[in-house]
C-alpha positions as a Markdown table, in Angstrom:
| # | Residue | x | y | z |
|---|---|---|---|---|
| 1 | Unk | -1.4 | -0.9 | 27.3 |
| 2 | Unk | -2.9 | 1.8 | 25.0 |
| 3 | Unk | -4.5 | -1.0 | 22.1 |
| 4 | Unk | -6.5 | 1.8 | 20.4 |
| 5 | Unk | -3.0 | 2.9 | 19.3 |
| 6 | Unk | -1.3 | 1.4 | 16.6 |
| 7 | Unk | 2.5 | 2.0 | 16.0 |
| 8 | Unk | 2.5 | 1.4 | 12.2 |
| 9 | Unk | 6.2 | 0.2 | 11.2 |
| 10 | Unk | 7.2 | -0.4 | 7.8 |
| 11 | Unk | 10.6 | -2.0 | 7.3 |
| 12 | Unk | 12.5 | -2.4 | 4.5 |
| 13 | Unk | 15.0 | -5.0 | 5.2 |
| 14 | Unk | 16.5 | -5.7 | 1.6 |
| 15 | Unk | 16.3 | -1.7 | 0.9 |
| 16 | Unk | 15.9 | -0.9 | -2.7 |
| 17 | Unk | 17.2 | -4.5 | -4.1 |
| 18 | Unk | 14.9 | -6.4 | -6.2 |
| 19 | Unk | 14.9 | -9.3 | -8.3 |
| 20 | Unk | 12.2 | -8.0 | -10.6 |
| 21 | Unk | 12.9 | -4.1 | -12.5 |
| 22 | Unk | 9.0 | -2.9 | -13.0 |
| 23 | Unk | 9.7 | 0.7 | -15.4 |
| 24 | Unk | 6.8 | 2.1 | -13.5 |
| 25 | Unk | 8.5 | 1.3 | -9.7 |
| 26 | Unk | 7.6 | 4.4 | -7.6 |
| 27 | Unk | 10.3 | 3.0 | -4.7 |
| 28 | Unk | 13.7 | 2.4 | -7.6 |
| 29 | Unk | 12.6 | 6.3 | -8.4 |
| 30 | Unk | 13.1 | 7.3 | -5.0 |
| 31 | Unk | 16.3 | 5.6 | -4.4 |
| 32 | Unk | 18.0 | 7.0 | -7.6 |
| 33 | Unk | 17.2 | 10.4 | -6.1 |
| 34 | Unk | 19.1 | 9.7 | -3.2 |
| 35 | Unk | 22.6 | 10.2 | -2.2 |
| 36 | Unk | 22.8 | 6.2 | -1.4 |
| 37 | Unk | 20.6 | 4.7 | -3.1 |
| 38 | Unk | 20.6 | 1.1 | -1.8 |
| 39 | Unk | 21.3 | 0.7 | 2.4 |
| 40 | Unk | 22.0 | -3.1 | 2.2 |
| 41 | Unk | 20.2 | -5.6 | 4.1 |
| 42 | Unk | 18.6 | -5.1 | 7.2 |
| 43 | Unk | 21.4 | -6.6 | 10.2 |
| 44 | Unk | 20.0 | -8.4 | 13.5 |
| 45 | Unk | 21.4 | -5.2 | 15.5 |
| 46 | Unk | 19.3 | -3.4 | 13.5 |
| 47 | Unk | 16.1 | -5.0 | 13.7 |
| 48 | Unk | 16.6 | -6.0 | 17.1 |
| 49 | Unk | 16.8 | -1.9 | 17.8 |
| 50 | Unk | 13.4 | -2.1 | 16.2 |
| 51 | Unk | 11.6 | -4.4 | 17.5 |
| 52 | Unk | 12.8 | -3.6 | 21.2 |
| 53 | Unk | 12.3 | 0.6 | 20.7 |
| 54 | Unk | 8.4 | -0.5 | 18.8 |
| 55 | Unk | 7.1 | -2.6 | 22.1 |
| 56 | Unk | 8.5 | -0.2 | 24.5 |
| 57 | Unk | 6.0 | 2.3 | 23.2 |
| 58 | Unk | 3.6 | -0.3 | 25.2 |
| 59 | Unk | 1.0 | 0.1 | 22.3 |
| 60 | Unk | 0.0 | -2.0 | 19.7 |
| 61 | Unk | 2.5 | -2.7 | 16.9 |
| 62 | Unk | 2.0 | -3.2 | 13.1 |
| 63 | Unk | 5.2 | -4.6 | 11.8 |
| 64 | Unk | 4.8 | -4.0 | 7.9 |
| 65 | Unk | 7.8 | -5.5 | 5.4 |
| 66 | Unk | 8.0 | -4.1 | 2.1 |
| 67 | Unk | 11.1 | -3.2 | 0.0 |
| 68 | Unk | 12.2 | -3.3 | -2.8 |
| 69 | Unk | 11.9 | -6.8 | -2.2 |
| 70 | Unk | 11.2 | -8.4 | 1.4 |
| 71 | Unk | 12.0 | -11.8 | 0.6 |
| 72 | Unk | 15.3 | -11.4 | -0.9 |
| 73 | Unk | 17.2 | -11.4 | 2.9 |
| 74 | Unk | 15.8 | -14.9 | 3.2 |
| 75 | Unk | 13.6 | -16.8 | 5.5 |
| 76 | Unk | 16.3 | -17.8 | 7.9 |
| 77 | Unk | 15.9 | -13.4 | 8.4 |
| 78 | Unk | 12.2 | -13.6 | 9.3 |
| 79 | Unk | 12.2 | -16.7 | 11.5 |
| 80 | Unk | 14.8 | -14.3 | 13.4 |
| 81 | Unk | 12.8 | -11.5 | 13.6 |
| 82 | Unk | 9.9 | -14.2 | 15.4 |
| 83 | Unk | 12.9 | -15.0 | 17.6 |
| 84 | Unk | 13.6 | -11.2 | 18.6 |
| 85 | Unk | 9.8 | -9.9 | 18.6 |
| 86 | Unk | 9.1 | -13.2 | 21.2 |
| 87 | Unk | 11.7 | -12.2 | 23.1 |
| 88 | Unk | 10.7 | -8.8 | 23.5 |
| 89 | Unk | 6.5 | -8.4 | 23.1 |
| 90 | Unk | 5.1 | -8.2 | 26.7 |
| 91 | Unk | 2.3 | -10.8 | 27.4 |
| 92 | Unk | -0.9 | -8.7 | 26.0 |
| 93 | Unk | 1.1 | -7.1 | 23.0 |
| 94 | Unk | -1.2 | -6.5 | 20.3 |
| 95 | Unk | 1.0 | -7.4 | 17.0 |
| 96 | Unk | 0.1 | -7.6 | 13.1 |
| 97 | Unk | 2.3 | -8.7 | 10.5 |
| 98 | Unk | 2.3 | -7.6 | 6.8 |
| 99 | Unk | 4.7 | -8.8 | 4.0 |
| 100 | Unk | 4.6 | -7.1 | 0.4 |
| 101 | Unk | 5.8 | -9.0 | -1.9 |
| 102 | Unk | 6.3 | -9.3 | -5.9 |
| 103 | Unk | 5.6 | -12.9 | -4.7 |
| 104 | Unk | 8.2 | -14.3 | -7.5 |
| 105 | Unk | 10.3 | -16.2 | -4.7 |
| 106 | Unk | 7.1 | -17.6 | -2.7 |
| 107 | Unk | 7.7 | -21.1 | -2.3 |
| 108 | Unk | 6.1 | -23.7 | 0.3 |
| 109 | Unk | 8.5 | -23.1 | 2.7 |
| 110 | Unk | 7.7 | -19.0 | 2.7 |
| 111 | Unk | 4.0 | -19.9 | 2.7 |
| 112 | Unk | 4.4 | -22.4 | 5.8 |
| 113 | Unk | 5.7 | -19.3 | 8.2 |
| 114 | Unk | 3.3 | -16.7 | 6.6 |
| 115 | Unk | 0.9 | -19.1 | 7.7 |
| 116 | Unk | 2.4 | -20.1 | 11.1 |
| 117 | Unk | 2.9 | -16.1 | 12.2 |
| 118 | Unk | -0.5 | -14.7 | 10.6 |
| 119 | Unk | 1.0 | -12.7 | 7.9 |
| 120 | Unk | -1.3 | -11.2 | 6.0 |
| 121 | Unk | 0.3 | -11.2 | 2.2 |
| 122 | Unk | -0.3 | -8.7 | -0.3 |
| 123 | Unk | 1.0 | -10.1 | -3.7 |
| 124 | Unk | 2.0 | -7.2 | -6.5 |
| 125 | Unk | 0.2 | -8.8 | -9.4 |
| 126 | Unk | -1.1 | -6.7 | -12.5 |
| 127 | Unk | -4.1 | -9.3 | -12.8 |
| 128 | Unk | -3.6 | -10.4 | -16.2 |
| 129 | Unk | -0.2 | -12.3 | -17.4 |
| 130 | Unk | 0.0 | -10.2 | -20.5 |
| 131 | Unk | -1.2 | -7.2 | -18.7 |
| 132 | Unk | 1.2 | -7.2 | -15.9 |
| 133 | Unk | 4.9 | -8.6 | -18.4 |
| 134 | Unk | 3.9 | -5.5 | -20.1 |
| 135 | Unk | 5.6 | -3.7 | -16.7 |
| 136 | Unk | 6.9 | -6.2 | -14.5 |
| 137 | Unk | 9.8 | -8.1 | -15.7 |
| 138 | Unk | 13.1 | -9.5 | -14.2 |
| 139 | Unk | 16.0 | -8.0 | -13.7 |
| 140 | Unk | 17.2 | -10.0 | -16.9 |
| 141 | Unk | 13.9 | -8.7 | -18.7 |
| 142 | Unk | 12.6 | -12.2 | -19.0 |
| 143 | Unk | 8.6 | -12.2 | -17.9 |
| 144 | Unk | 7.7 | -12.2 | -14.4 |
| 145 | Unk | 3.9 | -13.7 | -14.3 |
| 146 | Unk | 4.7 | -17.1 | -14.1 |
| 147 | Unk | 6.6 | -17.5 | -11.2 |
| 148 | Unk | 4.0 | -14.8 | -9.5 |
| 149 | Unk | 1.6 | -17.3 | -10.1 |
| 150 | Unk | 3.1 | -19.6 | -8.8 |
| 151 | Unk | 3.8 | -18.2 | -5.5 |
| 152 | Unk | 0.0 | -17.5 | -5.1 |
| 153 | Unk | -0.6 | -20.9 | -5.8 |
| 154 | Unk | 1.7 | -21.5 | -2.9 |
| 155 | Unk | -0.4 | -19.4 | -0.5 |
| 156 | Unk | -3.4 | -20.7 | -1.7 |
| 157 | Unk | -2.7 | -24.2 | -0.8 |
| 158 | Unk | -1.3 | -23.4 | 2.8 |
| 159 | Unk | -4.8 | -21.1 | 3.6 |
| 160 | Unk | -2.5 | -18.0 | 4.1 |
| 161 | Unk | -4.9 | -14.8 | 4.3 |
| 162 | Unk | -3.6 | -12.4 | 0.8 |
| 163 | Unk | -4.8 | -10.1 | -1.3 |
| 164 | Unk | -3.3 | -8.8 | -4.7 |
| 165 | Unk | -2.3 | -5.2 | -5.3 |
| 166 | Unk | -2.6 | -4.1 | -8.9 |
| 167 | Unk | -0.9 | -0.9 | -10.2 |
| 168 | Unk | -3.5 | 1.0 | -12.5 |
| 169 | Unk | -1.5 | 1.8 | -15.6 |
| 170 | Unk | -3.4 | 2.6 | -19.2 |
| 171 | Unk | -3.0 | -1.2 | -20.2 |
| 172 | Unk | -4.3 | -2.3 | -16.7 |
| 173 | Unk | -7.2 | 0.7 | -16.7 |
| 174 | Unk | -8.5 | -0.3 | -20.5 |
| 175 | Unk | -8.6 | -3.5 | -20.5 |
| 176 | Unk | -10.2 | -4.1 | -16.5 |
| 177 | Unk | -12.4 | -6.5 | -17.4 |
| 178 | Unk | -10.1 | -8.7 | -18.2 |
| 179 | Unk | -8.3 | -8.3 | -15.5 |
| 180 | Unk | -11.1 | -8.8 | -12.6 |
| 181 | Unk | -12.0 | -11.8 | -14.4 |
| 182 | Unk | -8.9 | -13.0 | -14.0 |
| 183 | Unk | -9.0 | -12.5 | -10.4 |
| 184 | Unk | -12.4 | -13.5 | -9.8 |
| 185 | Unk | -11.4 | -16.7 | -11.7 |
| 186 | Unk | -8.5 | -17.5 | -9.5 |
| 187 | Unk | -10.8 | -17.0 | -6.3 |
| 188 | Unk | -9.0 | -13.4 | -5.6 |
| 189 | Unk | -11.4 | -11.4 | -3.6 |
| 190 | Unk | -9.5 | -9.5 | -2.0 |
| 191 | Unk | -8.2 | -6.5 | -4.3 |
| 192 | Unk | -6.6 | -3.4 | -4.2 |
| 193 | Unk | -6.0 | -0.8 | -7.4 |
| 194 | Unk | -3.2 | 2.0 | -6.7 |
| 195 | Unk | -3.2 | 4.3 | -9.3 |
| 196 | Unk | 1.0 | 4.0 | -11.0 |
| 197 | Unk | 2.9 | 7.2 | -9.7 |
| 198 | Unk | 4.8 | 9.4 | -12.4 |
| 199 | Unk | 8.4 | 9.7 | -11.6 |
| 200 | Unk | 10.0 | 12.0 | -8.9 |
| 201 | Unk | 12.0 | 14.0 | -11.9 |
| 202 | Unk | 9.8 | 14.0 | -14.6 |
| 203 | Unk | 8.5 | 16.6 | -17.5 |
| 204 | Unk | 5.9 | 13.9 | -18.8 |
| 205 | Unk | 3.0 | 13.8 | -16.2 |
| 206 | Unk | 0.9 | 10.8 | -16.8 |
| 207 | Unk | 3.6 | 9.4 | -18.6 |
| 208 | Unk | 1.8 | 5.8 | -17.6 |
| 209 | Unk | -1.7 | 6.3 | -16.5 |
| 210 | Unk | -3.8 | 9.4 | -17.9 |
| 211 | Unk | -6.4 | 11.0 | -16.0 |
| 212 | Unk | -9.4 | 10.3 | -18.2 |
| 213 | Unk | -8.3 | 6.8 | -19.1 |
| 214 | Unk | -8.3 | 6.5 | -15.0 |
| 215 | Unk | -11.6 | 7.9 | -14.9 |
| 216 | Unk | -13.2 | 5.5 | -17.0 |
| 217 | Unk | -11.4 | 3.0 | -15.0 |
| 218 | Unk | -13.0 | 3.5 | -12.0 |
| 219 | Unk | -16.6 | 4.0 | -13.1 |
| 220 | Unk | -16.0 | 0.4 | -14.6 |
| 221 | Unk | -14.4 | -1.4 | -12.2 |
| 222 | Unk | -17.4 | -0.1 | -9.9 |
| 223 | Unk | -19.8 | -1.4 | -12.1 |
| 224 | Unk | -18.4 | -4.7 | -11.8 |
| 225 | Unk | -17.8 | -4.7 | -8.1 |
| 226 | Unk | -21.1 | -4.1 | -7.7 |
| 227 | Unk | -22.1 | -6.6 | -10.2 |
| 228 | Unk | -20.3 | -9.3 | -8.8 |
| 229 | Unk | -21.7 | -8.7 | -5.0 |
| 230 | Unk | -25.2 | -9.1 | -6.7 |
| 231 | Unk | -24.2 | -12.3 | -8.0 |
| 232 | Unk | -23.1 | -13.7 | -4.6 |
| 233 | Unk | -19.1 | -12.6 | -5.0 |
| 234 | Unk | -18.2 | -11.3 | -1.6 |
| 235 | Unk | -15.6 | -9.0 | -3.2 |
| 236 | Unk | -13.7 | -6.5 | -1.0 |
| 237 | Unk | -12.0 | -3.3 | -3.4 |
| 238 | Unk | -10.2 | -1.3 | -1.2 |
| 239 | Unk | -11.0 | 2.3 | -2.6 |
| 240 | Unk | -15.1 | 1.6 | -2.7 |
| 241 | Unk | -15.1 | 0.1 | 0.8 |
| 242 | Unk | -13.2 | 3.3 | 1.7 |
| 243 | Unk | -15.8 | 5.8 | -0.1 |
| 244 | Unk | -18.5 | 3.6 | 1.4 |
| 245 | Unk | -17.2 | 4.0 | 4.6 |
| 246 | Unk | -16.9 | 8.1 | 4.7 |
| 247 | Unk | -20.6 | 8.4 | 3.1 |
| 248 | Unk | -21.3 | 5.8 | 6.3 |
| 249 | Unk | -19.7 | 8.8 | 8.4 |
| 250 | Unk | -17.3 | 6.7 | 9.4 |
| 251 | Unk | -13.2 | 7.3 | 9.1 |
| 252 | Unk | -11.4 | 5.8 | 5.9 |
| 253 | Unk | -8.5 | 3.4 | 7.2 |
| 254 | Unk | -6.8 | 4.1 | 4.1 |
| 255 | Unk | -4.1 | 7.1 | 4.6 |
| 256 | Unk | -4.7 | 8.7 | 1.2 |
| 257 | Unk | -8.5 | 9.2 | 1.8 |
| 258 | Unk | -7.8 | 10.8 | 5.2 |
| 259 | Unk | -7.4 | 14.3 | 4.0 |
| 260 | Unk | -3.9 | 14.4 | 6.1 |
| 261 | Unk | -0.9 | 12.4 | 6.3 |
| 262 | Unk | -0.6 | 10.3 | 9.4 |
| 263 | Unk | 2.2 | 9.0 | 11.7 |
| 264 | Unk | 4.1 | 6.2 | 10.0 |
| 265 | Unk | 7.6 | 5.1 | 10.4 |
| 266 | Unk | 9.4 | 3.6 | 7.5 |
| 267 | Unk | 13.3 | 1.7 | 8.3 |
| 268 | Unk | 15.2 | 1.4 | 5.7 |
| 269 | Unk | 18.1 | -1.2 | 6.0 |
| 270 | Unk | 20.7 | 0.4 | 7.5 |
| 271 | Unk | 18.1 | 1.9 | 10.0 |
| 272 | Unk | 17.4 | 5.4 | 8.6 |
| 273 | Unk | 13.2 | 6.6 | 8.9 |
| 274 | Unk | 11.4 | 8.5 | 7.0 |
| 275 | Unk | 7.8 | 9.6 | 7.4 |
| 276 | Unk | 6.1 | 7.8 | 4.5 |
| 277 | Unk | 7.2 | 5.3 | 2.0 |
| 278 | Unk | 5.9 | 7.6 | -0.7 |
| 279 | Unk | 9.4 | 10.2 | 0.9 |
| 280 | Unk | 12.0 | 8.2 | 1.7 |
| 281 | Unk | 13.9 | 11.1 | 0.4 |
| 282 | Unk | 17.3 | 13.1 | 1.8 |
| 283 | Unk | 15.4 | 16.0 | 2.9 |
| 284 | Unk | 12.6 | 13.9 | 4.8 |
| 285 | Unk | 15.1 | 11.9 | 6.9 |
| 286 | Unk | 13.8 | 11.7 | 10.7 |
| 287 | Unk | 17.1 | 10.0 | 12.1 |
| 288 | Unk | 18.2 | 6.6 | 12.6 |
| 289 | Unk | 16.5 | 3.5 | 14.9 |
| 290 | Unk | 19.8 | 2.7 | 16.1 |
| 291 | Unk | 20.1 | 6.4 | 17.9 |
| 292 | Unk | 17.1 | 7.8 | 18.5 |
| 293 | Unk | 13.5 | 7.0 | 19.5 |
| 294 | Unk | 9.9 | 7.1 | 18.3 |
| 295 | Unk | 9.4 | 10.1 | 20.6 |
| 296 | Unk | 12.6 | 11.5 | 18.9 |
| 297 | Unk | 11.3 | 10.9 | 15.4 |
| 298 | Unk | 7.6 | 12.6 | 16.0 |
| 299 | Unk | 9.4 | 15.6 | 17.1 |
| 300 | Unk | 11.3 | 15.7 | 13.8 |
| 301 | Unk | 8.5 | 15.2 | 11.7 |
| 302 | Unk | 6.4 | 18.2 | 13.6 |
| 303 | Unk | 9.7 | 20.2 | 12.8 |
| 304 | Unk | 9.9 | 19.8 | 8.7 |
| 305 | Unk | 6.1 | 20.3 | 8.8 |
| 306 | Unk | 4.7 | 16.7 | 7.2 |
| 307 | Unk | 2.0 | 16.5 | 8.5 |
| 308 | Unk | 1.1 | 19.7 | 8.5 |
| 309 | Unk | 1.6 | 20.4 | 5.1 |
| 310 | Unk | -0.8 | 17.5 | 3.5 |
| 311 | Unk | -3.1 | 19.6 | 5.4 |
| 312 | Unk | -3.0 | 22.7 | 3.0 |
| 313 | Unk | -5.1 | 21.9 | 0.2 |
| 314 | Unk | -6.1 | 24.4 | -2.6 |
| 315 | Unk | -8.8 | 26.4 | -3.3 |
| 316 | Unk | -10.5 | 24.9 | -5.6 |
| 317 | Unk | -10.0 | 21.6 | -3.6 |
| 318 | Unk | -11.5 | 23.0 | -0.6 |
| 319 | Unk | -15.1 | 24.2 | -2.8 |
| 320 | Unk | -15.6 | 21.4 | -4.3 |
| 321 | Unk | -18.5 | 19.1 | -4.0 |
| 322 | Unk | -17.0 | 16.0 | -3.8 |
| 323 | Unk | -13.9 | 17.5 | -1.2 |
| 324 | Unk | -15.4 | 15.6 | 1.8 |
| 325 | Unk | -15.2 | 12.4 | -0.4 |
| 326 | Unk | -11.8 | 12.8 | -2.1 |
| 327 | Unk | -10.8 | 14.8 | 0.7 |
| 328 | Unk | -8.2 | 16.3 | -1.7 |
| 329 | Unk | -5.9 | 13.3 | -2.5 |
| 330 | Unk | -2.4 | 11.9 | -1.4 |
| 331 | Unk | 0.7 | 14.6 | -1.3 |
| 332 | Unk | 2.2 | 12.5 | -3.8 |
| 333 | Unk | 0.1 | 12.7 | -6.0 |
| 334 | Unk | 0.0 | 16.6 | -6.1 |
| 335 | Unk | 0.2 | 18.2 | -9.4 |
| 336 | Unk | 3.4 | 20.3 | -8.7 |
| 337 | Unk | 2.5 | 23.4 | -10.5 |
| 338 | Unk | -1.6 | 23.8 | -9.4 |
| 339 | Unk | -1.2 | 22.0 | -6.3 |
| 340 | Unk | -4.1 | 20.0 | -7.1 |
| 341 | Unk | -5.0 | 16.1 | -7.0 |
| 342 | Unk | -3.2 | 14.7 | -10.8 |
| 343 | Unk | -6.6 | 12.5 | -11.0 |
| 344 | Unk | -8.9 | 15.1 | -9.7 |
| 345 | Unk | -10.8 | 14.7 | -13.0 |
| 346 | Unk | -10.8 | 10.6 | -12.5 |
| 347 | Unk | -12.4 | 10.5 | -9.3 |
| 348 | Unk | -14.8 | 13.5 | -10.5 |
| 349 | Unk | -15.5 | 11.1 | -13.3 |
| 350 | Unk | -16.8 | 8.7 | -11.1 |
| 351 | Unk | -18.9 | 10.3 | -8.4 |
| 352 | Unk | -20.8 | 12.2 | -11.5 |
| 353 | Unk | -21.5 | 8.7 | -12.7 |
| 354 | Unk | -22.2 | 6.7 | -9.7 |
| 355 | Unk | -22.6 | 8.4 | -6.3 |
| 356 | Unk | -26.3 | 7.8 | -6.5 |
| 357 | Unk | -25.5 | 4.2 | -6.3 |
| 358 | Unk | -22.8 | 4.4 | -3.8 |
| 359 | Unk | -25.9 | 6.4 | -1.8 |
| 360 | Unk | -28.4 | 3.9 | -2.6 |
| 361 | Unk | -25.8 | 1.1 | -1.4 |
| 362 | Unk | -25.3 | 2.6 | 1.9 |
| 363 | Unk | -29.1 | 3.3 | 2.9 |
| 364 | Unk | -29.3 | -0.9 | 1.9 |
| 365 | Unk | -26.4 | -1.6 | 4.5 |
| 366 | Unk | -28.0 | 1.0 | 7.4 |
| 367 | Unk | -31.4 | -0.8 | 7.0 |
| 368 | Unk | -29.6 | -4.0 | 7.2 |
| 369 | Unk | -28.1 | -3.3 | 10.0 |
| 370 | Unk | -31.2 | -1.6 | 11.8 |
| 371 | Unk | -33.7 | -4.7 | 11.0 |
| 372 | Unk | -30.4 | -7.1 | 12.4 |
């Protein structure tokens, strides 16, 4: 078995359906833009197609569930899925599980098997209850933080490993000090900050998060990362770890920082893949789990050029001094007109500000590490 290879899977067994209707939601976007929107819940065929094709690439498997939302096809669903993945995982299969949740239906029961089958649970959570009903409300409009906080509470009693994603919107960005308080006060260390996507069909760019606003953002969120470390916090942010890592010379692990796209897989549920949850569009369609295979869908991605294409970046991109940092940004977020990184000026921001210190912070690690 090849365990240096991962086969990343994300599946999205409920499709599009959620109980929650966030205005910013990047994935309800992509649906509307597509001639079916919603593929209905994931069958056993199905996922038993998936599982079976995934450890027959004798490699190891990451088995990633996101939707919409995951939970909404029940646990009875996922104790299957343990079922078919036991019956098909060969005796030194590597296997990681990931569940993506709005974490509004996370009960004891849910937290139990997370905790049973190692998933490791990131909870959508905008970090402050007034902060994230601003965006994230029900399908009936009634707020949403309540019963989010209760499902953390849920995994926080049964020891299950999770971490909270927070969408960077203007309300988020301006008042972040707020908001990692509120994390650091419910133990959350463990973070990540995606930066909110502007809509597929859209004049307004920046419609919910402006570039400046972002910049400020992240100059003070650093400050109070590194803040918190110094006063004994062993806080992990995704996107300075990553930074930290490059200057280190080592690669990022997170797919926007890698200057490329990489091979993903993401089944929808009726079984079509796409190359990227950030394209489950029409014209990106690779084929269908239950009639072709991984082999299959590689070759179809090399043929519509993915890859390839995240690899042309712009001038300007490609001269400037922070490119081996940046490394030019995720495709989508790609100003469509100049071709260049939409917070290009954010992350700009930053470095001007406080590259010395991520510098400073890495020669502290490396003579850690020598004198250990």
């Amino acid at each position: 078995m090849n365990k240096n290879k991962v086969l990343s899977i994300m599946m999205k067994p409920s499709s599009s359906s959620c109980n929650l209707k966030c205005d910013y939601c990047f994935y309800l976007d992509e649906a509307v833009n597509r001639e079916s929107p919603n593929r209905g819940q994931m069958s056993v065929d199905t996922l038993t197609n998936v599982v079976k094709k995934a450890f027959d690439q004798d490699c190891a498997v990451s088995f990633i569930f996101q939707g919409g939302e995951p939970s909404l096809v029940g646990l009875k669903w996922f104790e299957r899925f343990i079922e078919i993945e036991n019956e098909y995982k060969k005796e030194d299969s590597v296997v990681s599980h990931f569940f993506q949740t709005n974490g509004s239906l996370i009960d004891d029961s849910w937290a139990k098997f997370f905790k049973e089958h190692n998933f490791l649970v990131g909870v959508s959570y905008d970090g402050h209850n007034r902060i994230h009903d601003i965006h994230r409300r029900m399908v009936d409009g009634k707020k949403s933080s309540r019963l989010v906080n209760k499902g953390i509470s849920y995994l926080k009693e049964e020891g299950v490993d999770y971490n909270i994603l927070t969408v960077v919107t203007n309300e988020v960005a301006e008042n972040i000090d707020i908001v990692f308080k509120g994390l650091l006060d419910k133990e959350v260390y463990y973070q990540q900050y995606i930066a909110c996507l502007d809509a597929l069909v859209d004049s307004t760019e920046n419609r919910y998060l402006d570039p400046v606003i972002y910049g400020n953002f992240l100059i003070r969120l650093f400050d109070l990362w590194t803040e918190s470390i110094d006063r004994g916090y062993n806080v992990s942010i995704r996107l300075f770890n990553n930074f930290i890592s490059i200057l280190m010379g080592y690669q990022p692990e997170a797919c926007d920082m890698m200057g490329n796209c990489s091979p993903q897989y993401v089944i929808e549920g009726d079984g079509d893949v796409y190359p990227c949850d950030f394209f489950c569009l029409d014209s990106y369609k690779l084929g269908n789990i239950n009639e072709v295979s991984f082999p299959e869908f590689d070759q179809k991605r090399s043929e519509i050029g993915f890859i390839e294409r995240s690899l042309q970046k712009s001038e300007e991109c490609l001269n400037c001094k922070y490119f081996n940092l940046c490394r030019g940004g995720c495709p989508r977020y790609m100003n469509k007109e100049t071709g260049k990184f939409r917070f290009c000026e954010s992350y700009t921001m930053l470095f001007d500000a406080r590259l010395d210190v991520m510098v400073k912070m890495v020669a502290t690690i490396s003579k850690n590490r020598t004198n250990q």
